[in-house]
N, C-alpha and C positions, 0 to 999 in steps of 0.2 A: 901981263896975262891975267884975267878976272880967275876968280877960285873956281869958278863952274867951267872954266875948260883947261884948269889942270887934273890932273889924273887924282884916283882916288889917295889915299896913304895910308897903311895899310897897318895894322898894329898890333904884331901879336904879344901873348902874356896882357890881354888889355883888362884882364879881371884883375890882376895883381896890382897893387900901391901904384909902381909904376906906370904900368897900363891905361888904369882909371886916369890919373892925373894928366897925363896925355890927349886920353880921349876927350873929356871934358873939355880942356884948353881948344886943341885942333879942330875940332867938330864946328864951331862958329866959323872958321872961315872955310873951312878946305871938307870934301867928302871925305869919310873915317870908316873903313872898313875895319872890325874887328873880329880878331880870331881868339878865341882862347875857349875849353872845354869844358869853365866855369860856368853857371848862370852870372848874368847881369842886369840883376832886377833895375837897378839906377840908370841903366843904360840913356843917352840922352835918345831921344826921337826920332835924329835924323841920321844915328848912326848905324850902319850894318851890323848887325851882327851874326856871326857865325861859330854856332856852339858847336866844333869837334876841333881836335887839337891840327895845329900849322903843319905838323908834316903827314898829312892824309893828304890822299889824292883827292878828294874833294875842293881841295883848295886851288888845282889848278883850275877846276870853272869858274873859280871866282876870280883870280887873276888873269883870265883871257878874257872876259867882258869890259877890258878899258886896259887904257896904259896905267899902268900906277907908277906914280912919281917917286913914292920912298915906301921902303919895308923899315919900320922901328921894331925893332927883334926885344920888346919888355920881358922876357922872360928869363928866372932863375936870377940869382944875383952872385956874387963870387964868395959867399958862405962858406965855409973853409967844411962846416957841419956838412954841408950838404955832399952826397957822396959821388966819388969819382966817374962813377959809370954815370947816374942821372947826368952830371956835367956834358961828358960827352956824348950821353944821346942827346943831350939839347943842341950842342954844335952840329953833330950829324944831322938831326931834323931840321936846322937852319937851312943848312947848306941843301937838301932837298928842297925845300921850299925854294931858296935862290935860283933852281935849277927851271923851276919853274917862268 
């Protein structure tokens, strides 16, 4: 199957370390849809981006306009610092987003 008719992949947290490094990499061969509610001045060219955070309803227009192949969920990392609740709204907004 050519890159151009596999479905997009989709990449939230794509402002963060993680993100970035992904996007860069992926974007040359596969379409890269990115989510996250940072700017991304570096952004490459060809990649989507979508400045408001992955669990907005806004996101399911962007996931009904094609199959997407894969969601890589960049966000947050398991930071012990970071505190309990942020933790679990990030799973809960995942999991909405999947719903999608």
């Amino acid at each position: 199957m050519s890159a151009a008719a596999e479905g997009p992949i989709v990449i939230t947290g794509a402002c963060g370390p993680l993100g970035r490094r992904l996007v860069r990499h992926l974007h040359r061969s596969r379409h890269v849809i990115a989510l996250d509610a940072r700017p991304f001045p570096e952004c490459p060219k060809d990649v989507e981006h979508h400045r408001f955070e992955f669990w907005r309803k806004r996101v399911r227009d962007v996931l009904k306009r094609g199959h997407v192949e894969a969601v890589v969920h960049a966000v947050g990392g398991h930071d012990e610092r970071t505190p309990r609740e942020d933790r679990a709204e990030n799973v809960a907004g995942f999991s909405h987003l999947l719903e999608h």
